[in-house]
Structure formats: structure tokens, C-alpha cells
N, C-alpha and C positions, 0 to 999 in steps of 0.2 A: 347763914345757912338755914336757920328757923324759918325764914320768910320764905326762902325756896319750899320747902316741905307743903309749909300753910297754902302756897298757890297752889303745888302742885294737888295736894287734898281738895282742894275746893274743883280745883279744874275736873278731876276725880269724880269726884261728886255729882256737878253739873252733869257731866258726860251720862253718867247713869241714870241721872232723872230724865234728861232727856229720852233715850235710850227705853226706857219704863213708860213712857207717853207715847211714843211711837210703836210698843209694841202694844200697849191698849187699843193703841189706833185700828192699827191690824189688826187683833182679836173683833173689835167691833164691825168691821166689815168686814170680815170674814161669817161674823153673825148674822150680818144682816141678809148674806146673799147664799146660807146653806138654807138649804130647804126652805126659800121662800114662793109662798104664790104669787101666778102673776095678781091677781085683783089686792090681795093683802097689804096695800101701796101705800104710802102717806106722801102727799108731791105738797110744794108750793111755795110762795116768795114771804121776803123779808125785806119790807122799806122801810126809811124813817119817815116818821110820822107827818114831819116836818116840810122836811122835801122830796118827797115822794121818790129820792134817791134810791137802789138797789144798796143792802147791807151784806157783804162777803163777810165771813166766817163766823158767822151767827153761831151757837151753837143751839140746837133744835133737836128735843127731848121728847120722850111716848112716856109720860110718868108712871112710877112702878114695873116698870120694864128694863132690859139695860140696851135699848133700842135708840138710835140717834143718827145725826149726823150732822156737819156745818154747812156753811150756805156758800156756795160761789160766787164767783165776783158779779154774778146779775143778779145774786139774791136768792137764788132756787136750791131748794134741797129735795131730795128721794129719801124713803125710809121703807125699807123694804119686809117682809114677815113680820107687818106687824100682828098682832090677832084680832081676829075677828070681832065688831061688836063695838061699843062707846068706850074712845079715848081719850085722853088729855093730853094736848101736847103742847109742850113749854119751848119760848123762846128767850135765849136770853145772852147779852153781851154788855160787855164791861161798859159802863157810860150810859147806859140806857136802861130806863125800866123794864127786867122782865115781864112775859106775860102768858098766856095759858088760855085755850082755847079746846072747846069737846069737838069732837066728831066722831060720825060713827063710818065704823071702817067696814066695808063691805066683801063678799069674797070674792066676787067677779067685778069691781071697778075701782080704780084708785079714789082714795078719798083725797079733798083738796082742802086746805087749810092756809090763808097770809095772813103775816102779820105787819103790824105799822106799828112799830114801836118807837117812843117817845124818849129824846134824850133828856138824862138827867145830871145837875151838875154833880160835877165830883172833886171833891176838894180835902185836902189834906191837911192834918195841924201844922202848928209850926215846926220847923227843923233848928234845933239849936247846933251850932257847929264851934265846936273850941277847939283851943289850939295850943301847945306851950313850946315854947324855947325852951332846947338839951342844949347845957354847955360844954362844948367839948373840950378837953385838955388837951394838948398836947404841944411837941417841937414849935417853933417857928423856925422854920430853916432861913437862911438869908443866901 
């Protein structure tokens, strides 16, 4: 009966974080698309460096702002209000070195920004896994 509780807490759990990331999602584009101008724009792709492949769900950052968005499956993001003036925007995904890039964002044109980001390996310590025999008592029936 303990084990049922434990999953079900954890399932609990999961459910909420998830839940708490989807509505940050929606908070962020909800951000991005009140009151913004049109020229106030940050557009542009994300390949690997490597093979000039498009990178989907990049995540792509305006630093010190709470301004963002991911990439699509060709690689391209919109970043909409952002302000006006010299940005920094960061890219960056699991496996790959982030990277960070200025531009200056203008009020009548989208500013345009790609990235070619380089993978990096990633590698993990060892995993020890043990194990022990419960001896169980009981009946032998025949």
C-alpha cells in the first residue's frame, strides 16, 4: 500500500511541474505579444555548426529581460517587444555550447541575429547499481 501512495505522490508531482512550465510558457507569450511594436522584432535561425542542419527548440534568450522564445523545426525564432537599443541574445541547448550574440534593435525594422552553434560532448559519471536478495519466509504448499 506504501508503494501505491509513493507513485501516486510522484505522479502528483510531475503533473504540477509540468503544469507550472506550461503556464510560464503562456505567461511568456502572452508577454511577448502585449504591447509590442511592429519594428521592436528579434527574428532569426539556429544551425549546427557542424552540418549546417536547422536546430528546433533552441531555447533563444534577450539577456536581462524575461523576453524569449524556442526555435522550430527549421530553426527560426520571433522575439517580439523587445526594447529598443543594444541586445544580447543567447542561445542555448542541451548538448551544445551556448552562445550570445549583440545587436542592436531598432524601432522601425526587425533586427536579425543566427546562430551556428557547436556540439559538445556530454558525458556522465559512472552509475553504480546494487542489488540484494529479501529472503522470504513462508508456507510451502504441496
Amino acid at each position: 500500500m506504501r508503494r501505491g501512495r509513493v507513485v501516486r505522490r510522484w505522479m502528483r508531482r510531475t503533473l504540477y511541474a509540468m503544469i507550472a512550465t506550461a503556464g510560464g510558457a503562456i505567461a511568456a507569450t502572452a508577454q511577448q505579444t502585449a504591447g509590442a511594436a511592429p519594428g521592436r522584432t528579434v527574428i532569426g535561425q539556429v544551425v549546427n555548426a557542424e552540418t549546417k542542419a536547422p536546430l528546433p527548440d533552441v531555447m533563444v534568450l534577450v539577456t536581462g529581460t524575461k523576453l524569449g522564445s524556442t526555435t522550430n523545426a527549421d530553426g527560426r525564432f520571433i522575439i517580439r517587444g523587445v526594447p529598443a537599443g543594444a541586445q544580447t541574445v543567447r542561445a542555448q541547448l542541451l548538448g551544445y555550447a551556448p552562445q550570445e550574440q549583440s545587436v542592436t534593435v531598432a524601432e522601425d525594422a526587425p533586427a536579425t541575429v543566427n546562430f551556428a552553434l557547436k556540439s559538445v560532448p556530454y558525458t556522465l559519471g559512472p552509475v553504480v547499481v546494487t542489488a540484494s536478495a529479501l529472503l522470504r519466509l513462508g508456507r510451502v504448499r504441496s
